[in-house]
N, C-alpha and C positions, 0 to 999 in steps of 0.2 A: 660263593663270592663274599666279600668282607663285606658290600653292602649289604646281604639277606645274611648273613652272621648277627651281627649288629641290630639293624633294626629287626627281625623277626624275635630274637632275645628279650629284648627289651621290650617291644611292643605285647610280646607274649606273658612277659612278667610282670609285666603294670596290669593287665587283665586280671589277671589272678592274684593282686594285690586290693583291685578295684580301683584302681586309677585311671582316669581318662587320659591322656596324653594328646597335647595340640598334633594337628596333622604336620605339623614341620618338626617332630620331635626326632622322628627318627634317622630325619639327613644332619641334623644337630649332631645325635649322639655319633654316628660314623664320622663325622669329623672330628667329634671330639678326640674319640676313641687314633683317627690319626693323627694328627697331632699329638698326641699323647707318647704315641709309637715313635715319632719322631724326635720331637724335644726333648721326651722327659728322659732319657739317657743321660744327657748332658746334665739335667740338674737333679739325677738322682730322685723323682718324684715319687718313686713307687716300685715295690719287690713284685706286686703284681702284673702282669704282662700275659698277653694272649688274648683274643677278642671273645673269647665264653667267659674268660676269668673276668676282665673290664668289663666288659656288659652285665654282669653278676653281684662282682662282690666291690663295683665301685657306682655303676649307675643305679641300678634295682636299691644297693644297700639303702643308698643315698635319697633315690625318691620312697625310697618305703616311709620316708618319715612323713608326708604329707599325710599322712594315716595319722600320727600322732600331735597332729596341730594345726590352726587354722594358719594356713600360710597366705589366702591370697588376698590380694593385697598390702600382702604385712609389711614390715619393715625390716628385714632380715640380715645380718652380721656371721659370717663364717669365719673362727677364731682360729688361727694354723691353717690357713687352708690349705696350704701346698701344694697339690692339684688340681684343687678345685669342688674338695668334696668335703661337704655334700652338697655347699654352695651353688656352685656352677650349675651341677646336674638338678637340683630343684630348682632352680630359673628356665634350665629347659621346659620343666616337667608342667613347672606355675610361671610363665611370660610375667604377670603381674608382679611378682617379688620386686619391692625396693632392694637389691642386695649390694651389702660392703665384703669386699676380700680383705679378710687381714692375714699379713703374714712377718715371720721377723727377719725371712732371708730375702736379699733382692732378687737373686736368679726367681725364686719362684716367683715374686710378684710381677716382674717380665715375663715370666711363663704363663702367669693366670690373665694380664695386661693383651697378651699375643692372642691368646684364650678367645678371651672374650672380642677382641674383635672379629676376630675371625669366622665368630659365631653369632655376630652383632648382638652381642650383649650389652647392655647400659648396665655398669655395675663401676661403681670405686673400688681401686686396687690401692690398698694401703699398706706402703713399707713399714715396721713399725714392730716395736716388742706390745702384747698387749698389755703389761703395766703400764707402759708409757702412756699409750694410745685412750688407754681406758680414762687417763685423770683430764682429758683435752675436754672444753665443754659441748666442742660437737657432735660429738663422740658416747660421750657420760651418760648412762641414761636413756638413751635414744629409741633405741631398738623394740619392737616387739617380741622378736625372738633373737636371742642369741645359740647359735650352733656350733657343737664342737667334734671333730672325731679324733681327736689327738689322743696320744698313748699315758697320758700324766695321770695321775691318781683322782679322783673324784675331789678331794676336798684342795687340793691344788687349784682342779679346772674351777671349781667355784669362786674362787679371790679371784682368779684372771678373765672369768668370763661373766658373772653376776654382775658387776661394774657395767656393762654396757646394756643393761638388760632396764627398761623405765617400767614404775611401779606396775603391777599388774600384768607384766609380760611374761615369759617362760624363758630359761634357759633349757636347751637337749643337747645331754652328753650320750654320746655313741658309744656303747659298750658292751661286754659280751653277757650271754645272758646269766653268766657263772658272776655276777656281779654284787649279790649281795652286801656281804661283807665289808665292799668297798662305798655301796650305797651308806650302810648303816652309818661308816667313818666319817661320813661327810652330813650327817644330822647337823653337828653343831656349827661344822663351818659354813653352811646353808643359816642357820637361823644366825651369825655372827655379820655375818653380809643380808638382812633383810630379806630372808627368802626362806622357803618349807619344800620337803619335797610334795611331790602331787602324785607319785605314782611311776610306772613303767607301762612301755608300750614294746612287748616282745612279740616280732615275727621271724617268720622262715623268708631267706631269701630265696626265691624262686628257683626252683629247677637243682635244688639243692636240699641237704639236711641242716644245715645252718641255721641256729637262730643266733640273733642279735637284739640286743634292748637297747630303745630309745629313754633314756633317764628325766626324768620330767621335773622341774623345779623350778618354784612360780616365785617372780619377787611381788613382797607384803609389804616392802618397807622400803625408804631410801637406803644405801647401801652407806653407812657412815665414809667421810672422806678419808679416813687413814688408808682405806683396800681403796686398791691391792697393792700390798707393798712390796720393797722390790724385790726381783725372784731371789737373788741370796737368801734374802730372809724369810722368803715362800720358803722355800726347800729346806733350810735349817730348820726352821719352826713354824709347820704348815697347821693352819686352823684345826 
């Protein structure tokens, strides 16, 4: 049955991560997981699809990072989220999360909006490119952690998502563990925006040969106000 699909995946995978999971996790994720099945057709959310593949390489991915940061209570920012990840799925995982959805398209912020209640989440859904988003003062700064699992280059994700990160916080970029290269490119645009890398957090996701790296970079410094400038000129002439 999808419910013992679902929760038994996940339930099983957070074991062997060492995560505890609240006891209302697992009717969480089965719902998320339909709704998911449901809406996201419509707005295009995800190539992923099947309840081993979602319970796997979007739930497990997703709470795997409470491994690499203290999350709870924190004040949390999901940069793109699109579906909801890894946003959503660590609010399941940590109830405590202060969390903001940012995304630049509407359809998905209705999708993450329908999400979240459905699943009574308290979370801000914010329509919004995050250059924009990032120069607002409520916004600016804020976060203790800022999260990202978008596909853009490292030293990209840092101008767009450093900006919401306040001194002494972390940003984590989601990426694969073949990522060196892409780490090292993004040195300078990390120290140009107030911030140093700290390191990586590479696991297996469960019930798999997969790894994936969580990219760790801590802001030192206020983030000067010219970042992040706006994406034209990210992508022309990226830090």
């Amino acid at each position: 049955m999808l419910n013992y699909d679902i929760s038994e995946i996940v339930s099983h995978g957070a074991k062997s991560l060492g995560i505890a999971l609240p006891h209302t996790a697992a009717a969480a994720f089965t719902s998320y997981y339909e709704f998911l099945e449901k809406q996201g057709k419509d707005v295009n959310l995800t190539a992923i699809t099947g309840a081993e593949d979602v319970a796997r390489f979007h739930f497990l991915d997703s709470i795997a990072l409470l491994n690499a940061a203290q999350f709870k209570d924190a004040r949390i920012v999901d940069i793109g989220s699109g579906a909801g990840f890894p946003g959503v799925a660590l609010k399941v995982a940590e109830p405590s999360i202060d969390l903001t959805l940012l995304d630049a398209t509407g359809k998905r912020v209705t999708f993450l909006s329908g999400l979240c209640s459905l699943l009574g989440i308290d979370a801000k859904c914010i329509h919004a490119r995050a250059e924009d988003a990032a120069q607002t003062p409520d916004l600016r700064e804020r976060f203790d952690i800022a999260a990202s699992r978008a596909v853009a280059r490292l030293n990209v994700l840092c101008e767009l998502c450093l900006p919401f990160v306040r001194v002494g916080g972390t940003f984590i970029a989601m990426k694969a563990a073949s990522s060196d290269d892409e780490i090292a490119e993004a040195n300078r645009a990390a120290e140009a925006l107030g911030a140093e890398m700290r390191g990586c957090h590479d696991y297996v996701i469960p019930g798999t040969d997969v790894v994936h790296r969580a990219v760790l970079i801590q802001k030192i410094s206020t983030t000067p106000e010219v970042y992040p400038r706006r994406f034209s000129r990210i992508k022309k002439a990226p830090l």
